[in-house]
N, C-alpha and C positions, 0 to 999 in steps of 0.2 A: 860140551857146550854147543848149542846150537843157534840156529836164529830164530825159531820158533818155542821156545823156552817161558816159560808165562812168566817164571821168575826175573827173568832175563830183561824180556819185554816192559817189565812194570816198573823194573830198575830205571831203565833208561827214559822212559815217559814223567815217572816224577823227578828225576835228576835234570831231566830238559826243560819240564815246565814249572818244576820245585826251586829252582835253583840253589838245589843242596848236593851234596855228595851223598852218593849211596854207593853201597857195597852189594856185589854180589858172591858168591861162593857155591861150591860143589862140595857137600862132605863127604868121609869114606866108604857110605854106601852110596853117592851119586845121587843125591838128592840136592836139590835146589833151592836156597834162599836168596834174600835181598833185604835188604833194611836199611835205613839211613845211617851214615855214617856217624859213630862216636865210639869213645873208648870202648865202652861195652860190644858193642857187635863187630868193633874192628879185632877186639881180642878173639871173640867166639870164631871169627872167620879164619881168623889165623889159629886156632888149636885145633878146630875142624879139618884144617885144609891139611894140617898141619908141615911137614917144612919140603914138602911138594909147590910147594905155592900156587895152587889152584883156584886162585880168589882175586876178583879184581874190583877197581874203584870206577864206578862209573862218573864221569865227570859233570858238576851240574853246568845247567844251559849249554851244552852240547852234547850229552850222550856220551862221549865218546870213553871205550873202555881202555884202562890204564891196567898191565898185569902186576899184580901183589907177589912182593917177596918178602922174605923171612926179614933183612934189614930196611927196607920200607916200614915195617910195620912196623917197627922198632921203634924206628924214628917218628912216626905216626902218633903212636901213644906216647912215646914223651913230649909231642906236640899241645896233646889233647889235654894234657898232663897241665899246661897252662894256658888253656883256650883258644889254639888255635886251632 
């Protein structure tokens, strides 16, 4: 991960001015995504990353990134699981 990362970047710009959570991640070839947080891409991020934890939560209206682990996300999706 870097700071110049366009994935990276875009993450944190709509997580700042979005005031949503987004995710970012690294899959096993070291490619780069980002997408707004919910079940669906919080799952994708976590089989991708898979139990390396290579994926993090970008935090909305600060940016600021949060690192993903295997029982985070756990708990994440049985969050999501009833709308939170």
């Amino acid at each position: 991960m870097t700071a110049q990362d366009p994935a990276l970047a875009l993450a944190k710009r709509r997580a700042r001015y979005g005031h949503r959570d987004w995710l970012f991640w690294k899959d096993r070839n070291g490619t780069s995504h980002s997408a707004r947080r919910n079940a669906n891409t919080l799952k994708a991020a976590m089989l991708a990353s898979g139990t390396s934890g290579k994926w993090f939560i970008v935090q909305a209206s600060t940016g600021t990134l949060v690192k993903g682990f295997w029982r985070l996300g756990i708990n994440l999706l049985k969050s999501a699981k009833y709308g939170i």
